[in-house]
Backbone as a ProteinNet text record, in pm:
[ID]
protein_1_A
[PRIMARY]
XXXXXXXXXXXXXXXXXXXXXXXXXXXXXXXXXXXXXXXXXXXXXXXXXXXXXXXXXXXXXXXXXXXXXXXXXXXXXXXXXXXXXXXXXXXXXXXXXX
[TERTIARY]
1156.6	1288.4	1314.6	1412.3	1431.5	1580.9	1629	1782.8	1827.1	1898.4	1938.7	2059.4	2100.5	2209.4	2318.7	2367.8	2450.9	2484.7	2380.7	2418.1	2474.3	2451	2494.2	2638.3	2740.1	2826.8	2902.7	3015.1	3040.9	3075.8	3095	3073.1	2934.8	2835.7	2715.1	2647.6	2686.9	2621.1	2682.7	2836.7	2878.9	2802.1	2746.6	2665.4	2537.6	2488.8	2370.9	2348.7	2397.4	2422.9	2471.4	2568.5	2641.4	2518.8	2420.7	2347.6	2185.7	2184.9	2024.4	1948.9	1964.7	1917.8	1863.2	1773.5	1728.9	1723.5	1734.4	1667.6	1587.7	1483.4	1322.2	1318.4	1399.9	1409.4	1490.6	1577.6	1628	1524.8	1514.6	1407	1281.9	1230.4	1106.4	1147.1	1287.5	1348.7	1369.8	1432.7	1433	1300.3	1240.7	1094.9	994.6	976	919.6	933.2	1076.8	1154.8	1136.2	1202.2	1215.5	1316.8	1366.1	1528.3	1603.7	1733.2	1791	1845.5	1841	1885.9	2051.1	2149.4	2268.4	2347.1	2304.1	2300.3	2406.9	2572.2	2646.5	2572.8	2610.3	2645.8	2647.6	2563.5	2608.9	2512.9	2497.4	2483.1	2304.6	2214.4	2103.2	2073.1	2028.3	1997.2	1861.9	1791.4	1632.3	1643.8	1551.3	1502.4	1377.7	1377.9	1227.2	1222.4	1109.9	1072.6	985.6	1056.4	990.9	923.3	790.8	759.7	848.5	933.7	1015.6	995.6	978.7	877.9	929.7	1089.7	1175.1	1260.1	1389.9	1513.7	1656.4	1737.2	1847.7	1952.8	2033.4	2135.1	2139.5	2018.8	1947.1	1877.4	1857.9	1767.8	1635.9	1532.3	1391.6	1363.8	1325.3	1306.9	1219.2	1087.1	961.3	993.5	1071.9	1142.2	1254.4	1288.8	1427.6	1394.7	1470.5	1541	1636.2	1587.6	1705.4	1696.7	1835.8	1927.6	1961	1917.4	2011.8	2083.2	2216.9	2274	2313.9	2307.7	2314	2381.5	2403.7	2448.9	2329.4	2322.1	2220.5	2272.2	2316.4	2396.4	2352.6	2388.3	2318.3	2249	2285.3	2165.9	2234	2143	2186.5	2290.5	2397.9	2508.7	2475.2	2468.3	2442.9	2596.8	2587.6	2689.9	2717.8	2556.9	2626.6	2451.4	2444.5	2287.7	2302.8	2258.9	2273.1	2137	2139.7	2018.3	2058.7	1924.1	1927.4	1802.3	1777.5	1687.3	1626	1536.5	1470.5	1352.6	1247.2	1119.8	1116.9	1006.6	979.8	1059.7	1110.6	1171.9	1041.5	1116.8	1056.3	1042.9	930.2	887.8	854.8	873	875.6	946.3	1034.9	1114.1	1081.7	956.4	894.8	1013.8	1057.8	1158	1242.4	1229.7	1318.1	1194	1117.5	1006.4	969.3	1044.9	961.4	1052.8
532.1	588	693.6	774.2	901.2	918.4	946.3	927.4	1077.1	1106.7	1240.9	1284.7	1422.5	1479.8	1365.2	1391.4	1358.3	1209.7	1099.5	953.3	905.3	1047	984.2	1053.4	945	996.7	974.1	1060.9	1075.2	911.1	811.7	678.3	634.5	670.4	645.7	760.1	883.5	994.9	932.7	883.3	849.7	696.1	653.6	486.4	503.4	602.8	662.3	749.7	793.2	863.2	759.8	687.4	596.6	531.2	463.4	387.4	403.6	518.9	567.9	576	612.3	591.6	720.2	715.2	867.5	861.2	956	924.1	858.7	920.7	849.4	704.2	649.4	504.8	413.7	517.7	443.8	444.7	534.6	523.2	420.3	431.5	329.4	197.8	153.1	34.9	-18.4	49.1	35.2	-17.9	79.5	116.8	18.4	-35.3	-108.1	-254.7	-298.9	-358.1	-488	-612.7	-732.4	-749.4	-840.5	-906.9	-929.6	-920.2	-967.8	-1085	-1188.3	-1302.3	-1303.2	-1200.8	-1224.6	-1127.9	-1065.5	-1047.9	-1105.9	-1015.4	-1043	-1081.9	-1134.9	-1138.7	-1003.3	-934.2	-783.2	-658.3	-734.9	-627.1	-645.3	-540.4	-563.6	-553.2	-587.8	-568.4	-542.8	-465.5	-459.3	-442	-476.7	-466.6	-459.6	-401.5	-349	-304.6	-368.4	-336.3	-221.6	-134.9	-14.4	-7.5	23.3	37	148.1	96.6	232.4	297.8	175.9	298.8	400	415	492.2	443.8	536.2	464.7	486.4	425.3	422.3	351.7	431.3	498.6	375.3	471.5	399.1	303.3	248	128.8	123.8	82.8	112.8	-3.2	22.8	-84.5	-49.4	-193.7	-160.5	-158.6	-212.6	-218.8	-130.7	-123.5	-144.4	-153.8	-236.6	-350.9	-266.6	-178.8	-144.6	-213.7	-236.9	-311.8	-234.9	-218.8	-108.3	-231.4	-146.8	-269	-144.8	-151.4	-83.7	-177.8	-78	-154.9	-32.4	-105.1	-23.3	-27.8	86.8	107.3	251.1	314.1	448.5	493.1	548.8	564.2	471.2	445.4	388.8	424.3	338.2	371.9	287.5	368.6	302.2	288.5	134	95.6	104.7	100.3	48.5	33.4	61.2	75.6	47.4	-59	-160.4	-125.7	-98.3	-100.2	-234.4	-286.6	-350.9	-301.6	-306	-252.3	-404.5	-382.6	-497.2	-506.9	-654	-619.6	-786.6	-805.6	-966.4	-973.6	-881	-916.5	-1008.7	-1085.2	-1160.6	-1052.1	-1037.9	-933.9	-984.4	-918	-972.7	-1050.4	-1138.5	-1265.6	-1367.1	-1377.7	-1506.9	-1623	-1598.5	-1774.1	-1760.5	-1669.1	-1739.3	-1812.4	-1796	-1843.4	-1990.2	-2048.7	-2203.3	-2323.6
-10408.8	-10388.3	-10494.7	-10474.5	-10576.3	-10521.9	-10636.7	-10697.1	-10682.6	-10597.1	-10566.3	-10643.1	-10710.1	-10800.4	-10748.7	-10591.2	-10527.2	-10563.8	-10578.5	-10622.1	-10747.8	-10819.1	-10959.9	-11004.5	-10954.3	-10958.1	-11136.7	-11158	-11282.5	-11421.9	-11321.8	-11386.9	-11409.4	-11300.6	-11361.1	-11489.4	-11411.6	-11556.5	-11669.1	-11668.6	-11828.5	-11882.2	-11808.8	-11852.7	-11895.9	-11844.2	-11823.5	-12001.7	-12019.8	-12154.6	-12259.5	-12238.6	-12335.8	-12380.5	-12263.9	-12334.3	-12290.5	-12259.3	-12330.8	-12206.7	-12090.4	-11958.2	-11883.6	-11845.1	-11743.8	-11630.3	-11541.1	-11396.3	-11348.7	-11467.7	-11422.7	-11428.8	-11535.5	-11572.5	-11453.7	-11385.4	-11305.1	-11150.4	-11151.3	-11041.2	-11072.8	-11134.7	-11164.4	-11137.4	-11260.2	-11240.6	-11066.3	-10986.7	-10857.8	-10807.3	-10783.5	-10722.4	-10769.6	-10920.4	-10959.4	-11036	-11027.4	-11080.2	-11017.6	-11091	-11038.7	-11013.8	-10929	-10918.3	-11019.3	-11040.3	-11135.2	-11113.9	-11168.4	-11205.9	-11159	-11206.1	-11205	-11081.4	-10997.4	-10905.5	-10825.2	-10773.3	-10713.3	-10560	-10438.1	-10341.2	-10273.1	-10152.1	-10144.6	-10196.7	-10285.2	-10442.8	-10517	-10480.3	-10561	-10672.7	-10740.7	-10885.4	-10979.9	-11026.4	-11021.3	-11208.1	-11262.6	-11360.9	-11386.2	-11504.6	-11538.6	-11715.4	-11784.7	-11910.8	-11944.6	-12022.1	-12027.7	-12245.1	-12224.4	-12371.1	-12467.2	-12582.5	-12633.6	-12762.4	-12857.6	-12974.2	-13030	-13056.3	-13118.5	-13150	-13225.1	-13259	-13174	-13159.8	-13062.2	-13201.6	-13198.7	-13251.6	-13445.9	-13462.4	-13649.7	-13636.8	-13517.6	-13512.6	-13472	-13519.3	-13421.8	-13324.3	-13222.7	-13100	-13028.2	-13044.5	-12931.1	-12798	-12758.5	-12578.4	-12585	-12415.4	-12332.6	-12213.9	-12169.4	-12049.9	-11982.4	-11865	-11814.5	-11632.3	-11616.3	-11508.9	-11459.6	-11281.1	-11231	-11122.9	-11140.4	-10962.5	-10879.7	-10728	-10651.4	-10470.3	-10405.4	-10283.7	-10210.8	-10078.8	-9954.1	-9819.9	-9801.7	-9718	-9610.7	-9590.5	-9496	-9604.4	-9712.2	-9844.9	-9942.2	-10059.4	-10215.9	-10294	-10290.4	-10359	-10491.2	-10683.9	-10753.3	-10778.9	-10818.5	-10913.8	-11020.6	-11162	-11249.9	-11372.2	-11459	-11544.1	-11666.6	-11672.2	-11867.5	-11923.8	-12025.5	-12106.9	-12230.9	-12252.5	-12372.7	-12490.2	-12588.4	-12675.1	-12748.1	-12740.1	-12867	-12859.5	-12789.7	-12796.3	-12740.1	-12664.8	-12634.5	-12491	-12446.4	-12328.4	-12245.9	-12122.8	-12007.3	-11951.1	-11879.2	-11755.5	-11594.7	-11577.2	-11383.9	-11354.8	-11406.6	-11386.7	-11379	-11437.9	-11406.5	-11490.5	-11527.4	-11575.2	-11420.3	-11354.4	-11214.2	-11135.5	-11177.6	-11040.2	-11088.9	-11200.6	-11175.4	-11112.1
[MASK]
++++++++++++++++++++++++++++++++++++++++++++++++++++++++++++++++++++++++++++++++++++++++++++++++++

């Protein structure tokens, strides 16, 4: 999937910036992502661990964890894109699968 100008409307560009997020990250996350755990009703949710190896705002951090939630509807309406920073994240979701 690929995230067109048109989807990212001005609440996502401002989440997207606030906390450290790109296109590309959101696309991948989608495209290559696992379920999210917390996941409204309606509402998809994909995550994905990306290697990061820089600093975010004075801090250095081997990861980020970014969360996209979205609805699917005639095309992808995003809702909403959390990043977390640190390192050791769970990948693929395996703590949902036992």
């Amino acid at each position: 999937m690929t995230i067109q100008k048109e989807q990212l409307h001005h609440h996502i560009r401002a989440r997207m910036e606030q906390r450290g997020i790109t296109v590309q990250e959101i696309e991948t996350t989608i495209n290559e992502g696992w379920n999210a755990s917390d996941t409204k009703a309606g509402t998809t949710g994909k995550v994905f661990v990306f290697p990061f190896n820089a600093y975010w705002e004075q801090k250095y951090f081997e990861e980020k964890e970014v969360t996209v939630y979205y609805k699917e509807k005639d095309k992808v309406v995003l809702l909403t894109v959390k990043a977390r920073y640190g390192k050791g994240f769970v990948r693929g979701g395996k703590e949902d699968e036992n």
